[in-house]
C-alpha positions in Angstrom: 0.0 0.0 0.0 0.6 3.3 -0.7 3.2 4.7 2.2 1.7 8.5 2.0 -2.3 7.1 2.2 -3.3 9.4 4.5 -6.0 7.3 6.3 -6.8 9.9 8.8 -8.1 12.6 6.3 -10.9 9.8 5.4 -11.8 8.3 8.4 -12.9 11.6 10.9 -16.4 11.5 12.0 -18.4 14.0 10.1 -21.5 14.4 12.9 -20.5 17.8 14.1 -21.1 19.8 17.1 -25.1 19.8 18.0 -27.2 23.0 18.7 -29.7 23.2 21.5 -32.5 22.7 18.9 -30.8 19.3 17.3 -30.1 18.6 20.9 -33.8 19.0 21.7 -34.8 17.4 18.6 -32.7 14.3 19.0 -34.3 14.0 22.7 -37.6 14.0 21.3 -37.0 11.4 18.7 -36.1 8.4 20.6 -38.1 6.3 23.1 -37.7 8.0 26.4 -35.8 4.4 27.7 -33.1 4.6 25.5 -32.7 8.2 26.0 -33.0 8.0 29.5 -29.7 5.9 29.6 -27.4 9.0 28.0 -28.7 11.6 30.6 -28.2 9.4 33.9 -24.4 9.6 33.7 -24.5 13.4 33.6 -27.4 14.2 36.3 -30.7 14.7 33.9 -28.5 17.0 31.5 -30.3 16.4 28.1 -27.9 17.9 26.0 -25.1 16.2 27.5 -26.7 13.3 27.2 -27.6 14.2 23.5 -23.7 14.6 22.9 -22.9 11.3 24.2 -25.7 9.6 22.1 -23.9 11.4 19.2 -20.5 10.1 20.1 -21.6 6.7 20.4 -23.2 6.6 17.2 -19.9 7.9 15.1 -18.1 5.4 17.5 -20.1 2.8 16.1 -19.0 4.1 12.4 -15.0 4.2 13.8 -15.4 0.6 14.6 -17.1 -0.8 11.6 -14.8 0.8 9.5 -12.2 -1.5 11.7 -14.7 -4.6 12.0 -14.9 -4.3 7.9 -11.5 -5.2 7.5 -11.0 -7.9 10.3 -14.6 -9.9 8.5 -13.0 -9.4 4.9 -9.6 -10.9 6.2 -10.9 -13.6 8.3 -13.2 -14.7 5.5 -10.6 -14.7 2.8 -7.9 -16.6 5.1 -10.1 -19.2 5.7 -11.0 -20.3 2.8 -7.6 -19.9 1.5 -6.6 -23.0 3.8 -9.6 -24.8 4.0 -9.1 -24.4 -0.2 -5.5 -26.3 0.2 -7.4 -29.3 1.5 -10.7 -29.6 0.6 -10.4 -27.5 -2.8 -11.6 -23.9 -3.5 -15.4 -25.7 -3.0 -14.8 -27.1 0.2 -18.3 -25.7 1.7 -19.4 -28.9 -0.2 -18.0 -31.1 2.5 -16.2 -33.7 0.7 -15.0 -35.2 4.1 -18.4 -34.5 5.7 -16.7 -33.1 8.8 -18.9 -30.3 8.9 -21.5 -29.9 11.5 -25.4 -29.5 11.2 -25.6 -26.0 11.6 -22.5 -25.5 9.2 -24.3 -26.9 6.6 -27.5 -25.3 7.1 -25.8 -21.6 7.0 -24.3 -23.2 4.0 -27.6 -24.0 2.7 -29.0 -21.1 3.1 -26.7 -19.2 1.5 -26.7 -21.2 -1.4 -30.3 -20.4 -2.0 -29.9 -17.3 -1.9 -27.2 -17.2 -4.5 -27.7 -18.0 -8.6 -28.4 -21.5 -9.2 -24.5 -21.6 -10.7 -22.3 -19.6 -8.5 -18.3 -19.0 -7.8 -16.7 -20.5 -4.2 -16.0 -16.2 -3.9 -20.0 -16.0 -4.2 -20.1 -18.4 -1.7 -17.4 -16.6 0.6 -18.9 -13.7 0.4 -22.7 -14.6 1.1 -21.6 -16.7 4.7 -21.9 -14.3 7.7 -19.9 -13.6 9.9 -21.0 -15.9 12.7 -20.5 -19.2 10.4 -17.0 -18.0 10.4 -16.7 -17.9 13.6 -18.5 -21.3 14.3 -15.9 -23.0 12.4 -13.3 -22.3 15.2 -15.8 -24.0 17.5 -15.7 -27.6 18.8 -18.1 -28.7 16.5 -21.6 -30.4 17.4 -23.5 -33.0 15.7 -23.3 -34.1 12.2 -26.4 -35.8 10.4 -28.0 -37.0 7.7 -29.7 -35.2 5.3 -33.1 -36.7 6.9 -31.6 -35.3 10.3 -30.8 -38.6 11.9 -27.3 -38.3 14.1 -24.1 -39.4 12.7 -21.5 -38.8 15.1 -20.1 -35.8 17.2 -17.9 -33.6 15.0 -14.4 -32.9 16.1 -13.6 -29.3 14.6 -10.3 -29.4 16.2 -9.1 -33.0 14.7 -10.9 -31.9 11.3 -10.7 -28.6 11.0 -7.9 -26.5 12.8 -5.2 -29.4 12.5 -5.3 -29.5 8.3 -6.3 -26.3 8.0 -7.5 -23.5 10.3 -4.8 -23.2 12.7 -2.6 -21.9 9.7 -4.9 -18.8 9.5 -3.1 -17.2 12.3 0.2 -19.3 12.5 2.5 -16.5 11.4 1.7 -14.0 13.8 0.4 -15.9 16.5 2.5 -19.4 16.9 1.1 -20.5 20.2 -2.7 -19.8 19.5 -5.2 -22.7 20.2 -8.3 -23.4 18.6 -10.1 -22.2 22.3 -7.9 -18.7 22.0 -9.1 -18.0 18.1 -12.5 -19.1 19.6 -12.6 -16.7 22.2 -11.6 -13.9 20.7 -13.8 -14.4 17.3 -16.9 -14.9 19.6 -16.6 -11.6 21.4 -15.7 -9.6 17.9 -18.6 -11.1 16.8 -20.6 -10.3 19.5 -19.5 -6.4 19.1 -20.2 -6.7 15.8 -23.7 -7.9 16.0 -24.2 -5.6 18.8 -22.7 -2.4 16.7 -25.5 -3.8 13.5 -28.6 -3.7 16.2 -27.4 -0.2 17.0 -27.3 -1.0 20.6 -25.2 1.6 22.9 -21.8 1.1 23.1 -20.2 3.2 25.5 -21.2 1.6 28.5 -20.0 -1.6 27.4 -20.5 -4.4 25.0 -23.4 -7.0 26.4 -22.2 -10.5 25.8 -25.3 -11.9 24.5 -26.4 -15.3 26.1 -23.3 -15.4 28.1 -23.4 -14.9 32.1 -21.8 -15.6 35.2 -22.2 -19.2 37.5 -23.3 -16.2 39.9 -26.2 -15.0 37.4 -24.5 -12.2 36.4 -24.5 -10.6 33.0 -21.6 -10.4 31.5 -20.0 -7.4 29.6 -17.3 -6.4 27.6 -15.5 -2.8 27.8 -16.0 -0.8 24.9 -11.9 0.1 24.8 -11.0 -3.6 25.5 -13.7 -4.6 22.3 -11.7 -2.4 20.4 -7.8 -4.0 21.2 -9.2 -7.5 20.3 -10.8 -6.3 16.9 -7.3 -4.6 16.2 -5.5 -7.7 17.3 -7.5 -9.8 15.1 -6.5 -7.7 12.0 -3.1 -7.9 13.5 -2.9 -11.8 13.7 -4.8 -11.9 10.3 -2.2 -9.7 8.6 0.6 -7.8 10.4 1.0 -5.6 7.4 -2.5 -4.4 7.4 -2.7 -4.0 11.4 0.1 -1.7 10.8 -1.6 0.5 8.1 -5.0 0.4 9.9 -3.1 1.9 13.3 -3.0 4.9 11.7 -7.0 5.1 11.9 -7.0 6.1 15.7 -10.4 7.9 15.3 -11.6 5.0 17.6 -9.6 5.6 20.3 -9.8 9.3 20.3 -13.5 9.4 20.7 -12.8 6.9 23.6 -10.6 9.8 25.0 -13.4 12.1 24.8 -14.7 13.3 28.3 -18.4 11.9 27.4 -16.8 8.8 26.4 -14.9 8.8 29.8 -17.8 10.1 31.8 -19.9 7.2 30.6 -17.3 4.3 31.1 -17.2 5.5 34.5 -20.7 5.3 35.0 -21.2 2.1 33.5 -18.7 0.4 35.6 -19.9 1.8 38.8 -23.5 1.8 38.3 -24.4 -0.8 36.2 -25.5 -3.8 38.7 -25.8 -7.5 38.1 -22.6 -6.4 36.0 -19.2 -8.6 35.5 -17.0 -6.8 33.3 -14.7 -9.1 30.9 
């Protein structure tokens, strides 16, 4: 890539500064729940709390522009390797190793495709959480009428042949449990960034709680390393260009952004932060 790029010229937010009649306006506009969660961090103050709503939406635009790259990456890796074994239509399953829901997002997609389409159609039709399920353990694998087969075993299968080379140049000691973890809560964010959910009081980690009961929930700044350390273990030389996109972490630097973090983590209950 281009050494002079200037990445920062592009990516700035482009929201602005709001008067006290957007401020008003934007108050008036959402349901008085959602609202009602920017204002509490600053005492009731509605256009405070209008400013922070602002700031967490262009947030949510700094870390899709991020979230863009790591998917495209990911995706592309992947079937690259799972390609060197299984050929470039390996979604077929030639060694029927994949599990039931594999196959149905698989499927799916397929349907939604032409009747004859490329493996890139394919690549690029799969979401985002089938990726992610690959680097799973795996469960059942059946028939076509549904009838069990046997347990699949993604790690004897999958990351052994294949997978484990996605990350193998940056990150030598990775298990299939670390690239697990870390693709399930990037996913999460992700989906959670798509629902426009808020995101600087944290990232909820949907289905996921404590033995205790607790919810469980994910710093925004600490969503934001693992997202950059994906695109880092995915490709060194993109992490490296994409660091000089730091609009993320300067609207995390913000005062609002602060404010709310601070809040979150002292007055959100039934809370354990990851």
């Amino acid at each position: 890539m281009d050494g002079d790029f200037a990445v920062k010229d592009i990516l700035t937010g482009v929201l602005g500064q709001l008067s006290p009649q957007a401020s008003a306006s934007l108050a008036g506009s959402l349901a008085r729940d959602r609202f009602r969660a920017y204002v509490r961090p600053f005492g009731g103050d509605q256009a405070a709390g209008s400013r922070l709503y602002v700031l967490d939406v262009e947030l949510a635009g700094a870390l899709l522009e991020l979230v863009h790259f790591a998917e495209v990456l990911l995706r592309e890796r992947i079937h690259r390797e799972l390609t060197s074994v299984d050929g470039p239509q390996w979604y077929n399953d030639p060694r029927h190793v994949l599990d039931y829901r594999t196959r149905g997002a698989i499927a799916k997609a397929s349907n939604r495709l032409p009747t004859r389409f490329s493996p890139g159609q394919m690549v690029a039709e799969l979401n985002f959480g089938t990726w992610a399920g690959l680097f799973e353990q795996g469960g059942q694998i059946k028939h076509r009428d549904g009838s069990f087969v046997r347990q699949a075993d993604y790690d004897a299968d999958l990351w052994a042949p294949a997978l484990h080379s996605v990350f193998d140049r940056e990150w030598p000691s990775v298990t299939r449990i670390d690239a697990e973890g870390l693709l399930r809560r990037v996913r999460n964010g992700r989906n959670r960034i798509s629902h426009h959910e808020s995101l600087v009081f944290g990232i909820h980690q949907h289905g996921e709680r404590t033995p205790g009961g607790k919810f469980r929930r994910q710093p925004i700044g600490s969503f934001l390393s693992d997202v950059r350390r994906l695109i880092q273990v995915l490709d060194s030389s993109m992490g490296k260009w994409l660091d000089t996109c730091d609009h993320a972490e300067e609207l995390l630097r913000d005062s609002l952004a602060l404010r709310a973090d601070q809040y979150a983590q002292g007055h959100l209950r039934n809370r354990e932060w990851i």
